[in-house]
PyMOL Python script that loads the backbone (N, CA, C, O; Angstrom):
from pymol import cmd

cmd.read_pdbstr("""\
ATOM      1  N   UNK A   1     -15.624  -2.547 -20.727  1.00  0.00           N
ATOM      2  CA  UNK A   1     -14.583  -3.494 -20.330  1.00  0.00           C
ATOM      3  C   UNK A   1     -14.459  -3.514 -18.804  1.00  0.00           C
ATOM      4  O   UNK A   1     -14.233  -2.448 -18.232  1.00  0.00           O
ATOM      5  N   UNK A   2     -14.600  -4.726 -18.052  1.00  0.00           N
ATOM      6  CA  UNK A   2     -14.228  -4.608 -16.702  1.00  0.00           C
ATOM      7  C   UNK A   2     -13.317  -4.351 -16.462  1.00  0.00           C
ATOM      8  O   UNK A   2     -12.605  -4.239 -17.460  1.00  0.00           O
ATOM      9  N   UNK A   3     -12.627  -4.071 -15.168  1.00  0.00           N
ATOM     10  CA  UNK A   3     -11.483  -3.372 -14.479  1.00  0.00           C
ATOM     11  C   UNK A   3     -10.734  -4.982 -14.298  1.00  0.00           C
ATOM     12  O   UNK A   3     -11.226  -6.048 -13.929  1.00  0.00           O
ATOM     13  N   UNK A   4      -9.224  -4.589 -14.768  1.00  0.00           N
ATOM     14  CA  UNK A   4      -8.474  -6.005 -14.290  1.00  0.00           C
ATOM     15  C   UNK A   4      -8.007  -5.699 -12.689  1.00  0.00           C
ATOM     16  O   UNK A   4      -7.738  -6.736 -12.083  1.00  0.00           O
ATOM     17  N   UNK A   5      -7.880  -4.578 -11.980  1.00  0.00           N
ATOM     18  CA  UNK A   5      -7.589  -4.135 -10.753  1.00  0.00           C
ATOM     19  C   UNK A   5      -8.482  -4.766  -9.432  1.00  0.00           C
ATOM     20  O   UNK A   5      -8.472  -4.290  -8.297  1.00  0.00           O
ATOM     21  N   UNK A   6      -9.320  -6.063  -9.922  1.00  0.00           N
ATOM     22  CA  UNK A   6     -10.362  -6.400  -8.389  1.00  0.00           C
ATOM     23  C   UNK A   6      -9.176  -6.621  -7.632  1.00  0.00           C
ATOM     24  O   UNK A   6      -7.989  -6.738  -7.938  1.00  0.00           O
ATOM     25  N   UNK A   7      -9.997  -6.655  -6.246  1.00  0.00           N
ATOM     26  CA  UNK A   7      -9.060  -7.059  -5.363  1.00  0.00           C
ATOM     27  C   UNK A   7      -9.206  -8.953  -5.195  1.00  0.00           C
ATOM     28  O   UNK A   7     -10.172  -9.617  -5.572  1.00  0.00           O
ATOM     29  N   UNK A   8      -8.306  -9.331  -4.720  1.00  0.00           N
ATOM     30  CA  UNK A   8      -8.743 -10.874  -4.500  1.00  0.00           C
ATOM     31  C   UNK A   8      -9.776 -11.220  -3.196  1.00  0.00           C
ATOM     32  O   UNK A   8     -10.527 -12.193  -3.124  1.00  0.00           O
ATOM     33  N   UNK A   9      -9.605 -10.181  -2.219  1.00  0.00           N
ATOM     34  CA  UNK A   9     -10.004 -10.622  -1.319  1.00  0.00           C
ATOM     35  C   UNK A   9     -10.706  -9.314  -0.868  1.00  0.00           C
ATOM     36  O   UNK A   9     -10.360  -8.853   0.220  1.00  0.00           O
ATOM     37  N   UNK A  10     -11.788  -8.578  -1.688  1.00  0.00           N
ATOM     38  CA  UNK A  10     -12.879  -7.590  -1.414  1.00  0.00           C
ATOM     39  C   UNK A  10     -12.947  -6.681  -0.115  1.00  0.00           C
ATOM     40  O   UNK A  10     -12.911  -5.478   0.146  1.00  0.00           O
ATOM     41  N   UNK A  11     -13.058  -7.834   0.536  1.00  0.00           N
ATOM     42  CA  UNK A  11     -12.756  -7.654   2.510  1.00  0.00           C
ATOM     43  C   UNK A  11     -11.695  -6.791   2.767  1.00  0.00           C
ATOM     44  O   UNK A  11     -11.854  -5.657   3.217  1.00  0.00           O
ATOM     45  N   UNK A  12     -10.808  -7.202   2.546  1.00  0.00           N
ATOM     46  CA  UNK A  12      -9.573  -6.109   2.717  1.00  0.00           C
ATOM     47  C   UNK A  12      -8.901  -5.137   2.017  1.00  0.00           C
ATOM     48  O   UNK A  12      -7.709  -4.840   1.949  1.00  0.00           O
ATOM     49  N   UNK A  13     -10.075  -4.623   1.420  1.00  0.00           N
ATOM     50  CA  UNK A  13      -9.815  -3.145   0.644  1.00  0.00           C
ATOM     51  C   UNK A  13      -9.439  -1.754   1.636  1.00  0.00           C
ATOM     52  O   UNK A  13      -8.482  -1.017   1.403  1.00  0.00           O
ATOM     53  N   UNK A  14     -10.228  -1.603   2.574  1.00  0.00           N
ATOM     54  CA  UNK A  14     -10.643  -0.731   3.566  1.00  0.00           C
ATOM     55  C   UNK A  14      -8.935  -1.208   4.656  1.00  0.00           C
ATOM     56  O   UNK A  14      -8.432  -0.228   5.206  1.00  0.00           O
ATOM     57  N   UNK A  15      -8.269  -2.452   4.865  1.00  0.00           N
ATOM     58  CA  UNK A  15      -7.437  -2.250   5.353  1.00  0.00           C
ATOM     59  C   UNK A  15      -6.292  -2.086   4.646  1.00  0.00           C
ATOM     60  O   UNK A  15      -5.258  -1.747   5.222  1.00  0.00           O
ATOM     61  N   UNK A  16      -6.341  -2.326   3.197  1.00  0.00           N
ATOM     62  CA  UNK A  16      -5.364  -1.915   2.287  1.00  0.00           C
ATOM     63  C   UNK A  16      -5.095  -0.348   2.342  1.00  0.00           C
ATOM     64  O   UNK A  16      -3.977   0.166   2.345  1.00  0.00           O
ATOM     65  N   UNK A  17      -6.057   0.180   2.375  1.00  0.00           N
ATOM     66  CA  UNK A  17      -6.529   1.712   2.437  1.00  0.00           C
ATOM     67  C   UNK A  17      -5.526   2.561   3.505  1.00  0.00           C
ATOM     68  O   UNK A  17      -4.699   3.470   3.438  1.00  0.00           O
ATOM     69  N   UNK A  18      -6.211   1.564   4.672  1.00  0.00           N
ATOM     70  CA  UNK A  18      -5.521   1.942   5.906  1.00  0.00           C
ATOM     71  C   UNK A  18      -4.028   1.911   5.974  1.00  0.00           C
ATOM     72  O   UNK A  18      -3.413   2.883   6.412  1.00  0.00           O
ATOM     73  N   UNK A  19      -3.411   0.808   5.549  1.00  0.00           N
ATOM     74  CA  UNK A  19      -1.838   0.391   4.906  1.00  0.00           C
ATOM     75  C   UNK A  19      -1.029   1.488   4.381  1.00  0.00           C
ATOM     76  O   UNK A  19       0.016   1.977   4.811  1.00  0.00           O
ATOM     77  N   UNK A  20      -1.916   1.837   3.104  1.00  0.00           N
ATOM     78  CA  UNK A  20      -1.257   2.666   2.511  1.00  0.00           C
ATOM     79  C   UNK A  20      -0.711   4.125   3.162  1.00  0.00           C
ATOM     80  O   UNK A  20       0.465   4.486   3.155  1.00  0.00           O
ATOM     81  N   UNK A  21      -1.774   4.825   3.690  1.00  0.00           N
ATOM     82  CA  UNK A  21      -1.933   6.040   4.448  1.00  0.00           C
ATOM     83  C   UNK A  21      -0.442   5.746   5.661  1.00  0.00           C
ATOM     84  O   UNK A  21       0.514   6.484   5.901  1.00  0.00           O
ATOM     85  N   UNK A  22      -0.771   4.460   6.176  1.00  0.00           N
ATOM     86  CA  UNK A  22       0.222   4.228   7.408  1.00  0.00           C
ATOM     87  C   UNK A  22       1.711   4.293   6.728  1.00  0.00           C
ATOM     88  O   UNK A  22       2.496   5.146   7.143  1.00  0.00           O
ATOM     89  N   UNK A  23       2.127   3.334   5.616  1.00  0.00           N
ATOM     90  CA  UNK A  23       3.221   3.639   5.239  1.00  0.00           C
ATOM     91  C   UNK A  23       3.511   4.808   4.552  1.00  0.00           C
ATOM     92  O   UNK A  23       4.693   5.114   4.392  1.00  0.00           O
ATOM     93  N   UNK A  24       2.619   5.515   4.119  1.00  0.00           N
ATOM     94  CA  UNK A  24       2.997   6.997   3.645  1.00  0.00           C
ATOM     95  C   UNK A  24       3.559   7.660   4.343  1.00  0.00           C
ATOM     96  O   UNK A  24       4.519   8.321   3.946  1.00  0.00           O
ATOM     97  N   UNK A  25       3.122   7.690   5.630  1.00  0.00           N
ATOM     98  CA  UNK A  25       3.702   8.336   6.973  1.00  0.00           C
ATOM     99  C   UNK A  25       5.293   8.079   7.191  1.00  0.00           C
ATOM    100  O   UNK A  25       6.384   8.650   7.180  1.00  0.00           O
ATOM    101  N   UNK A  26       4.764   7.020   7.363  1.00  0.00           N
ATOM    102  CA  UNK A  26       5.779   6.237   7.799  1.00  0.00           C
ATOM    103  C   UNK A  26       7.171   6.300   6.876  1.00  0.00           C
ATOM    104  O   UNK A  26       8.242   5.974   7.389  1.00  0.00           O
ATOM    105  N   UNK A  27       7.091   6.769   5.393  1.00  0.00           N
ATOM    106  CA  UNK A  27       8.002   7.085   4.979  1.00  0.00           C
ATOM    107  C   UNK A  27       8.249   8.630   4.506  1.00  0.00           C
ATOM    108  O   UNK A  27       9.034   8.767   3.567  1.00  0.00           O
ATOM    109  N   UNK A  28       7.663   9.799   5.055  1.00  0.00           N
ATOM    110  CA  UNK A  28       7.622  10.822   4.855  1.00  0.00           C
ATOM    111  C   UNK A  28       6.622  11.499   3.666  1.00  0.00           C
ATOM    112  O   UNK A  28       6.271  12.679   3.638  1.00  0.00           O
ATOM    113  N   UNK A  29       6.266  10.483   2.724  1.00  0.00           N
ATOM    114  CA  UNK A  29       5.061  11.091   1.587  1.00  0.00           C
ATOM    115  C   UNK A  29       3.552  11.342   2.113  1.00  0.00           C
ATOM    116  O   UNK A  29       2.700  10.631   2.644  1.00  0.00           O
ATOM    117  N   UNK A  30       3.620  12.481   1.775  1.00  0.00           N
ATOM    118  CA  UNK A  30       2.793  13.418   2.752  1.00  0.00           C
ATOM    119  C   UNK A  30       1.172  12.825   1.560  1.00  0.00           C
ATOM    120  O   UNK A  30       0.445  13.562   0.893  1.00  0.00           O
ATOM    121  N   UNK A  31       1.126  11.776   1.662  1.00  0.00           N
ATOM    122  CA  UNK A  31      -0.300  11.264   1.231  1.00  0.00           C
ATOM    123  C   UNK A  31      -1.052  12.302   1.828  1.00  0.00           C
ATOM    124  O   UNK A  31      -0.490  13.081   2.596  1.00  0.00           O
ATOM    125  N   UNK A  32      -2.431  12.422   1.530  1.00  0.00           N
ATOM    126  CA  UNK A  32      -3.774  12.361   1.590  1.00  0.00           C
ATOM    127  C   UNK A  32      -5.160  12.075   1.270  1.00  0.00           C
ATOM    128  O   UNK A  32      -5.520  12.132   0.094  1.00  0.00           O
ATOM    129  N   UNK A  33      -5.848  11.822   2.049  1.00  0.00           N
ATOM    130  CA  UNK A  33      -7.407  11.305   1.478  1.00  0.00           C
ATOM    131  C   UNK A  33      -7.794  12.830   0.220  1.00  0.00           C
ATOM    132  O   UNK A  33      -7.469  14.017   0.181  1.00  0.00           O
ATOM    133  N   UNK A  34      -8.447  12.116  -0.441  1.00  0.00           N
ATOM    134  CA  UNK A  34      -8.632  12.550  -1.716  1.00  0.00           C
ATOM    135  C   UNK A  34      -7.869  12.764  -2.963  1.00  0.00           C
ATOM    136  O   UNK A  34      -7.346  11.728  -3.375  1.00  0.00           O
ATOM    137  N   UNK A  35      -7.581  14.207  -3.943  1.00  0.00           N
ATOM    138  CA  UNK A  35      -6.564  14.152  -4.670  1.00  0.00           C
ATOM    139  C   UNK A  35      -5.235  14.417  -4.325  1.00  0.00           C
ATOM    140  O   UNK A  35      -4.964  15.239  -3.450  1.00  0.00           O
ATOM    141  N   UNK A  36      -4.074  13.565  -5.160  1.00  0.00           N
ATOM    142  CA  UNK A  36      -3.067  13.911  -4.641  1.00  0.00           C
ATOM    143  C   UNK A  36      -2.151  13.733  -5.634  1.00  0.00           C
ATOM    144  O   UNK A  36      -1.424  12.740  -5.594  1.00  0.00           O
ATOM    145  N   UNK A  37      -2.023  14.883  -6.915  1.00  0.00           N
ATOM    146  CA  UNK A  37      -2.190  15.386  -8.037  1.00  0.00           C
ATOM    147  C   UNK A  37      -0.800  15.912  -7.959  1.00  0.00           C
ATOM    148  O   UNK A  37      -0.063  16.121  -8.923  1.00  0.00           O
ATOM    149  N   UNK A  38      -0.523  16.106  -6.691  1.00  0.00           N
ATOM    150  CA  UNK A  38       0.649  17.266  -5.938  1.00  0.00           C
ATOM    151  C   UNK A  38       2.111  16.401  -6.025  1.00  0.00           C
ATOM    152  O   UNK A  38       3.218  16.854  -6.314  1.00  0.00           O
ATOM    153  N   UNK A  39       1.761  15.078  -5.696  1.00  0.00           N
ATOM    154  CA  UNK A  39       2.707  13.880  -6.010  1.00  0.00           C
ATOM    155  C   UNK A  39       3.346  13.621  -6.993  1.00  0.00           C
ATOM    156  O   UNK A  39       2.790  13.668  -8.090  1.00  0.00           O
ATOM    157  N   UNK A  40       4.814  13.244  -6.866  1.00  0.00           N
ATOM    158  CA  UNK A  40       5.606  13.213  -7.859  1.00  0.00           C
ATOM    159  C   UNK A  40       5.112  11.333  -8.472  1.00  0.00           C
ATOM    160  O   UNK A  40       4.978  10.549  -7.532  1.00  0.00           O
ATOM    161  N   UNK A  41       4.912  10.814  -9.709  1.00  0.00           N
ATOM    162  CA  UNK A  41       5.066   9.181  -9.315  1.00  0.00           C
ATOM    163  C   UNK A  41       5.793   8.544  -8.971  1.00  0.00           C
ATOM    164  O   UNK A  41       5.574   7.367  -8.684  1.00  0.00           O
ATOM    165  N   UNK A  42       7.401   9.368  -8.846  1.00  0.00           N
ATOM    166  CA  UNK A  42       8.526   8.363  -7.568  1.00  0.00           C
ATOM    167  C   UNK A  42       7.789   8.284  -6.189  1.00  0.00           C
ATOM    168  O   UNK A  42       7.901   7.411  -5.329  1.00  0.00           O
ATOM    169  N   UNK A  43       7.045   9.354  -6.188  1.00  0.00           N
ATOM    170  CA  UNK A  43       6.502   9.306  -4.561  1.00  0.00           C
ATOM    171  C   UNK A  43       5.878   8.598  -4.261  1.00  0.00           C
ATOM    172  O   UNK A  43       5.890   7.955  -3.211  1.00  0.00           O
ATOM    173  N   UNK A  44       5.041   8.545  -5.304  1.00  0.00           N
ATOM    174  CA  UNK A  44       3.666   7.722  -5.308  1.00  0.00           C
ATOM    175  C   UNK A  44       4.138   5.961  -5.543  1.00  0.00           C
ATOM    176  O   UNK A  44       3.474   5.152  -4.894  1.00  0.00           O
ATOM    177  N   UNK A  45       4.890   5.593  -6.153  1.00  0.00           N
ATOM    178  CA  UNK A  45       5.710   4.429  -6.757  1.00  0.00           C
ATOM    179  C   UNK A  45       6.426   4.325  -5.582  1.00  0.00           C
ATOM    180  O   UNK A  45       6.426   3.128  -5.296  1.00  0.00           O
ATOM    181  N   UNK A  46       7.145   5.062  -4.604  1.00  0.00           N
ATOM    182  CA  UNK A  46       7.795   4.514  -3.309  1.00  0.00           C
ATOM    183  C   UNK A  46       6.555   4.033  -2.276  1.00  0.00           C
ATOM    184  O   UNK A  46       6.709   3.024  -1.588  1.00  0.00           O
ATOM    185  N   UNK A  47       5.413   4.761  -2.220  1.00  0.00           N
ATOM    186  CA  UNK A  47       4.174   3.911  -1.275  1.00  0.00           C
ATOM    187  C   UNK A  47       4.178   2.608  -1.703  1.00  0.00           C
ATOM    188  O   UNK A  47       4.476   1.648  -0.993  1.00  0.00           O
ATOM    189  N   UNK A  48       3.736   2.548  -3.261  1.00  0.00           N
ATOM    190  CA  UNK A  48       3.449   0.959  -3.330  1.00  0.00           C
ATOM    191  C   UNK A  48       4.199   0.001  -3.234  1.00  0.00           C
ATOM    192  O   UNK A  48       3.837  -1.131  -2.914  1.00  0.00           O
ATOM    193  N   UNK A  49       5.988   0.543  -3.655  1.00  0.00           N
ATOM    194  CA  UNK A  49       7.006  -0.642  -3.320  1.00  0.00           C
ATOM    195  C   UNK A  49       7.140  -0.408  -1.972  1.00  0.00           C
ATOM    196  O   UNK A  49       7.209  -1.613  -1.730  1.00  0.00           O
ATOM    197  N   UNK A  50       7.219  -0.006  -1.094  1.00  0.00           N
ATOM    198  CA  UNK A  50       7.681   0.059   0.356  1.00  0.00           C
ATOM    199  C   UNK A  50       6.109  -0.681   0.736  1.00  0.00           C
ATOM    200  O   UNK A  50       6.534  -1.429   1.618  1.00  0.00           O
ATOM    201  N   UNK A  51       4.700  -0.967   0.684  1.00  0.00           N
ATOM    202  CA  UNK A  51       4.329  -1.514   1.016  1.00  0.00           C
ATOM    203  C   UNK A  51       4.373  -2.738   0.386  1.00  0.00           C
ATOM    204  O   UNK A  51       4.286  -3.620   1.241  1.00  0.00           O
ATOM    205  N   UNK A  52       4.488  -3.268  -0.931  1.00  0.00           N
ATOM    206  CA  UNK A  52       4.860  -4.450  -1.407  1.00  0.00           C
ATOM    207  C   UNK A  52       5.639  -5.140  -0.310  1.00  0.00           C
ATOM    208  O   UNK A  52       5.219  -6.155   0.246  1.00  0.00           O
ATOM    209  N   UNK A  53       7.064  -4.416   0.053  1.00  0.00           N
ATOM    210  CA  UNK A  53       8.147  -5.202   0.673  1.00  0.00           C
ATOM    211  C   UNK A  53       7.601  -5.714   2.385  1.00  0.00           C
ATOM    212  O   UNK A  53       7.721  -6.777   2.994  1.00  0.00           O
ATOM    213  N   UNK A  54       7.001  -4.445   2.724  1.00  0.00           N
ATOM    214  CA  UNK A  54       6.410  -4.782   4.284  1.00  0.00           C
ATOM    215  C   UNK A  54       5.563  -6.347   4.245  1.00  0.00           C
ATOM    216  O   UNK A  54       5.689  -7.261   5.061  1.00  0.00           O
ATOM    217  N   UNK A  55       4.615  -6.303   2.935  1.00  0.00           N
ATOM    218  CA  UNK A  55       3.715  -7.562   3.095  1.00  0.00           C
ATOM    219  C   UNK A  55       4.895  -8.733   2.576  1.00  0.00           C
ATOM    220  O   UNK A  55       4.760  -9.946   2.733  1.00  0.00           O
ATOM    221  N   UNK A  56       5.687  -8.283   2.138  1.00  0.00           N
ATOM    222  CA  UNK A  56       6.629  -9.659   2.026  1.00  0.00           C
ATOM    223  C   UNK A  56       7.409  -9.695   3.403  1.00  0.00           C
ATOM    224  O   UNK A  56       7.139 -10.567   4.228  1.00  0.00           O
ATOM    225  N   UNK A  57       8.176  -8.940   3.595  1.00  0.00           N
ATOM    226  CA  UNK A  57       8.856  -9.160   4.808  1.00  0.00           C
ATOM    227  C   UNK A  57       7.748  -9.959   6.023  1.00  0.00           C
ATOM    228  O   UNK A  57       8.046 -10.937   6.709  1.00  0.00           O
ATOM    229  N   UNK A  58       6.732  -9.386   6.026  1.00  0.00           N
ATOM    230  CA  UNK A  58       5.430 -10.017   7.154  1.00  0.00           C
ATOM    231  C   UNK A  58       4.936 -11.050   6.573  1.00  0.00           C
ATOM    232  O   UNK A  58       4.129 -11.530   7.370  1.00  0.00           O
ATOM    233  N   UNK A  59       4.969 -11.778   5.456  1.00  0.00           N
ATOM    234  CA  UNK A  59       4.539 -13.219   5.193  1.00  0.00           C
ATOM    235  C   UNK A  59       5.870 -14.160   5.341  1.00  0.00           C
ATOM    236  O   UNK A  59       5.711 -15.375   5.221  1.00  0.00           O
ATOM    237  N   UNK A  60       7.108 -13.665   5.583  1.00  0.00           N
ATOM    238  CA  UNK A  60       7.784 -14.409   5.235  1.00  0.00           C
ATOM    239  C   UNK A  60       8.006 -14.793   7.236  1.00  0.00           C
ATOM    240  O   UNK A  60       8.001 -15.930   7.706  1.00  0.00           O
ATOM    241  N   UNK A  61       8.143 -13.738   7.899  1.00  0.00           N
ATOM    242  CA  UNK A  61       8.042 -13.867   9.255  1.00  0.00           C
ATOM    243  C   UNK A  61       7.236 -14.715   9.748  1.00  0.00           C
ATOM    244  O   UNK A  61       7.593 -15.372  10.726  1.00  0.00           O
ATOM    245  N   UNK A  62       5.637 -14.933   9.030  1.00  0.00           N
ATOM    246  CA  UNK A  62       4.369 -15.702   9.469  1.00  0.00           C
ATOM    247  C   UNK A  62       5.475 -17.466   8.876  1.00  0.00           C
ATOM    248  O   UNK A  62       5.689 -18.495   9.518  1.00  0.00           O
ATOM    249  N   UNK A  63       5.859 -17.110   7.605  1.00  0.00           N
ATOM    250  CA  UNK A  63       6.567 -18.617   7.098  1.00  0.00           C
ATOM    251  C   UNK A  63       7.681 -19.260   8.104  1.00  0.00           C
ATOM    252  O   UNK A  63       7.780 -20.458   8.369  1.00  0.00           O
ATOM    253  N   UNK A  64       8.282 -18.483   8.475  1.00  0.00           N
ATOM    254  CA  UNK A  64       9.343 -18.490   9.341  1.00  0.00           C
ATOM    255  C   UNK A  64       9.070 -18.913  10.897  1.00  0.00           C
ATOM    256  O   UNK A  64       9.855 -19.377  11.723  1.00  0.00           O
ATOM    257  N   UNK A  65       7.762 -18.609  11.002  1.00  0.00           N
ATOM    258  CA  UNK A  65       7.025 -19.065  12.697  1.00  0.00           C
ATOM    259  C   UNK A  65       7.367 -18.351  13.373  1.00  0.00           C
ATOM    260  O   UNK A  65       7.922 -18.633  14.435  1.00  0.00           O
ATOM    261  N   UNK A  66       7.071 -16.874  12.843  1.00  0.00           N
ATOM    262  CA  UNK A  66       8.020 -16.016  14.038  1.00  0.00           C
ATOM    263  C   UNK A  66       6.640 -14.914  13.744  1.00  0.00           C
ATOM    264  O   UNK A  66       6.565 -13.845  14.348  1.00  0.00           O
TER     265      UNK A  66
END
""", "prot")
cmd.dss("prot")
cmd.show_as("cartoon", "prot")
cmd.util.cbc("prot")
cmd.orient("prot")
């Protein structure tokens, strides 16, 4: 069975990557490259909504002309 997880836009996997790591920081979850087993899934579930909201807040700024 293929993976339903492609990305849409292939190209920006590697800066998705980069994203993630940055807002990890950025909100104290001590991410790292490789396993990270050590993570609670609130922790892990606060990376992906706190970056969800950043790419909304930043498309809506690009909508906004700002």
């Amino acid at each position: 069975m293929a993976s339903r997880n492609r990305k849409a836009v292939p190209e920006a996997m590697e800066a998705l990557e980069r994203f993630k790591y940055e807002v990890a920081n950025e909100i104290g979850v001590p991410l790292k490259r490789g396993y990270n087993g050590d993570l609670t899934s609130a922790e892990n579930g606060y990376v992906g909504g706190y970056m969800v909201k950043k790419m909304i807040e930043a498309q809506e700024r690009k909508m906004a002309g700002r």
